[in-house]
C-alpha angles and dihedrals in degrees: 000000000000117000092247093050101043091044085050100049088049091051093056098042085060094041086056097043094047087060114273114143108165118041121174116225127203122192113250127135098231093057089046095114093055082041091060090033087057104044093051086049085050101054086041086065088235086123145351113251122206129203130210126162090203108073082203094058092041096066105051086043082068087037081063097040088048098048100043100038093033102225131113113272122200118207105211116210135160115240141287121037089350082078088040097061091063080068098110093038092048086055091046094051088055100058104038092040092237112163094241113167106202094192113184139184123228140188112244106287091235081076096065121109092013092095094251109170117265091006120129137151095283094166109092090011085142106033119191083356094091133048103243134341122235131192118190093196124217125317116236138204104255132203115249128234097048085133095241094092119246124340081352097145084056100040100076094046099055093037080049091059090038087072105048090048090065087037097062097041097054087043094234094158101035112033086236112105114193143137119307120208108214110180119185123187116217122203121202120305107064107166128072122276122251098252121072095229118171114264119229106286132239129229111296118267089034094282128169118261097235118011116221120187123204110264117233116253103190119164116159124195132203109236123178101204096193098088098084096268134185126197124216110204113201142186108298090032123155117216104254114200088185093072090043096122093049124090117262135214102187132178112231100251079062145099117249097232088185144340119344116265107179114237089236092056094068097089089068100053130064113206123192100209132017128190119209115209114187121344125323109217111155126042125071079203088064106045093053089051091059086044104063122103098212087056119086109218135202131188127204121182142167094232143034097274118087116194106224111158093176114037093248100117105115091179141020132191138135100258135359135254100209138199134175118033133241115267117256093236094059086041085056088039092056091049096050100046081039091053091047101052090052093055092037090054091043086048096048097051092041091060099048112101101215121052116256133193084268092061090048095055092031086068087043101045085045092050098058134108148192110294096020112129115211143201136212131205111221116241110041100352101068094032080054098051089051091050100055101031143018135228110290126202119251085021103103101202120195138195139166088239090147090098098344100229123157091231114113102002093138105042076046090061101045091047092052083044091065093039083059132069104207141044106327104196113189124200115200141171110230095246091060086042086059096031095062097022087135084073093075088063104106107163122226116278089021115117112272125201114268096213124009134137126193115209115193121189099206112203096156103249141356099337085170090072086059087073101041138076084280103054091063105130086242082073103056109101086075100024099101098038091051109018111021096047102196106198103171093209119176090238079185098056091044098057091044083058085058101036094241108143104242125188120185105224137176113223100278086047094050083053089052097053093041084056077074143053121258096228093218129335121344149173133230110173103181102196099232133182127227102193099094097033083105099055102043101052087048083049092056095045098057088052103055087038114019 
């Protein structure tokens, strides 16, 4: 057995027995030995393999495997800019600690700097971005009878790495999950021998070669819960028993520690203390109210990392040890102004006389059930779905909120949608639809989602400018060029190209498709319009605070 084949197959028997179970392959030559590791380990049901031709896509694919199933998933690439292109996954998964294994294949490294064709400095290529940066070296022929079986010098030192890859993604020593480059360089030949020789062996019972166990992070913090306190639950967050009397705002992609508070009913209230647990990402009500001296504020999270924007966090640990209790008259307070909001958001959209992205998630958010996994598109979509409904429990919502960028979002959702064994529903703006539309190419024989649905509220271009500093009608001589983006794409004809059934619906009839499965992978697209957005969110506001 050549050295390249006998060091892949022993990279993807650890990676196997250290708990991988999905790994995302893209066609290159260099990385030909792990393509033919990873296929036999396919067909021999070890693993489910992937394939992609887009290294982009790819990436967020695994983004989606990792976050719904909950393992580690390694995206496999030759070299040069096919291990660029995870670029914009790699910084997601940092910042959303999602257990991402950008595994790439390398020339020797003798070969850098020679002009050798498709070599470049891979090493490094992301920086602070990953957790750590491993490099298996390069495989070498080995004399037999050394007594340790084939390759077994080497054995011990690739299965070794093996296991701090996985370590380090899943953040088993640090608390801190993230994305791992492993970068193996492979050296001719790189196809398998002839000869079927057996490659070096594993521990016995398919253990893994070196056993790491999460390390306890356990950081308590003393808070008094008399003074009148919100919490503001935010993506990351860990569920907290322990706040489950105090009013939640809580993003979509979090849990509901107590009772529901609407994001737009901060302004009425004037708390005197707030708690973050995991990472706000999404209200400017929010963020005002952190913001404010006067307002102590706490933050518990489930790693090493605190959000804290503006500098007001007095105290941080992993869970609370609490005194006092909330008084029943803020408590009654919370409930009103909460009960409001929510009246005040379903008025107000059942009023307007054209259908908005609102309307769009306010039918989806309505037509879930216990065990449906969703979705949600970054820019209007998730902040949507926040506005007109709140967490529920048995409904595992989802978002790319790390660094909450439009790339990837579909190939996101289809990879979360085989992760799940229920009903996936996605909920998109058309310029991530477009954006990511590779994402839809699923080659014939790969694993295809059971039951997803893809909602996209097309409102021809960035509705989300319309309700920024941008979108102030001063601006409007150059809104729409520059901001609004109109692209007029045939969404029908787009999905035809790529053999993904599409139906155009209104909102009832929206209701009426999302009653039912998908049986397999689909396509609403709901036409909306942007140019009242403005108007209609100012006029909400000044409903529920005037």
């Amino acid at each position: 057995m050549n050295p390249s084949t006998a060091q892949a197959r022993v990279v993807v028997d650890e990676l196997v027995r250290g708990g991988v179970r999905d790994v995302v392959l893209c066609p290159g030559s260099r990385n030909a030995p792990l393509a033919f590791a990873l296929q036999a380990a396919d067909a021999a049901g070890r693993l489910r393999l992937h394939m992609r031709i887009d290294e982009r896509t790819a990436g967020f694919l695994a983004i989606g495997l990792a976050i719904a199933g909950g393992n580690p998933v390694p995206v496999v690439m030759t070299s040069g800019t096919a291990v660029a292109n995870l670029g914009p996954a790699v910084l997601e998964a940092n910042y959303a600690r999602v257990p991402l294994i950008v595994l790439s294949a390398n020339r020797p490294y003798e070969m850098l700097g020679t002009g050798a064709n498709q070599t470049v400095e891979q090493l490094g290529l992301f920086g602070s971005q990953v957790r750590a940066t491993i490099s298996l070296g390069l495989a070498e022929d080995e004399p037999s009878g050394n007594g340790c079986g084939p390759y077994g010098q080497q054995n011990s030192v690739w299965r070794s790495a093996v296991c701090r890859v996985l370590a380090a993604a899943r953040g088993t020593r640090s608390g801190n999950a993230g994305p791992v480059h492993f970068d193996i360089p492979l050296r001719e030949p790189l196809v398998p021998d002839p000869t079927a020789d057996a490659g070096p062996e594993g521990r016995a019972d398919d253990r893994p070669w070196t056993a790491t166990q999460y390390a306890t992070l356990d950081v308590p913090l003393d808070i008094d819960l008399t003074p009148d306190t919100v919490v503001i639950s935010g993506h990351g967050a860990g569920l907290r028993p322990e706040l489950a009397e105090l009013p939640t705002v809580a993003e979509p992609t979090a849990p509901m520690h107590g009772p529901a508070l609407h994001p737009l009913a901060l302004p009425l209230l004037k708390p005197k203390q707030a708690i973050i647990t995991g990472r706000p990402t999404l209200h400017r009500q929010v963020s005002k109210v952190l913001a404010d001296p006067s307002v102590t504020v706490f933050a518990l999270t489930t790693g090493p990392r605190w959000p804290d924007v503006s500098g007001n966090v007095v105290g941080t640990g992993t869970r609370a040890i609490t005194t006092g209790a909330p008084s029943a008259e803020w408590l009654a307070h919370c409930r009103a102004v909460n009960a409001n909001a929510q009246q005040v958001v379903r008025d107000a959209l059942a009023k307007h006389p054209k259908p908005t992205g609102l309307h769009v998630a306010a039918v989806v958010m309505d037509a879930l059930h216990e065990d449906d996994q969703l979705l949600l598109g970054a820019s209007n979509p998730v902040r949507d779905a926040a506005l007109v409904s709140h967490p529920r429990p048995g409904i595992k919502v989802l978002s790319n909120r790390g660094v909450a960028g439009i790339d990837g979002t579909v190939s996101t959702a289809v990879g979360a949608a085989l992760a799940h064994g229920g009903r996936t529903v996605a909920l998109i703006g058309d310029l991530t639809f477009l954006h990511d539309a590779s994402g839809l190419l699923i080659g014939p024989g790969e694993p295809r989602p059971a039951d997803l649905t893809i909602v996209v509220a097309n409102d021809d271009g960035g509705g989300i400018f319309e309700l920024l500093e941008q979108g102030d009608p001063q601006y409007a001589g150059v809104f729409e060029r520059v901001f609004g983006t109109p692209h007029g794409m045939d969404l029908a004809a787009l999905c035809a190209a790529y053999r993904i059934p599409h139906r155009q619906v209104d909102t009832e009839q929206l209701a009426a498709e999302l009653a039912e499965h998908a049986h397999g992978l689909r396509v609403l697209e709901v036409a909306t319009e942007r140019s009242s957005l403005r108007e209609l969110h100012a006029a909400v506001r000044a409903k529920i605070a005037p």
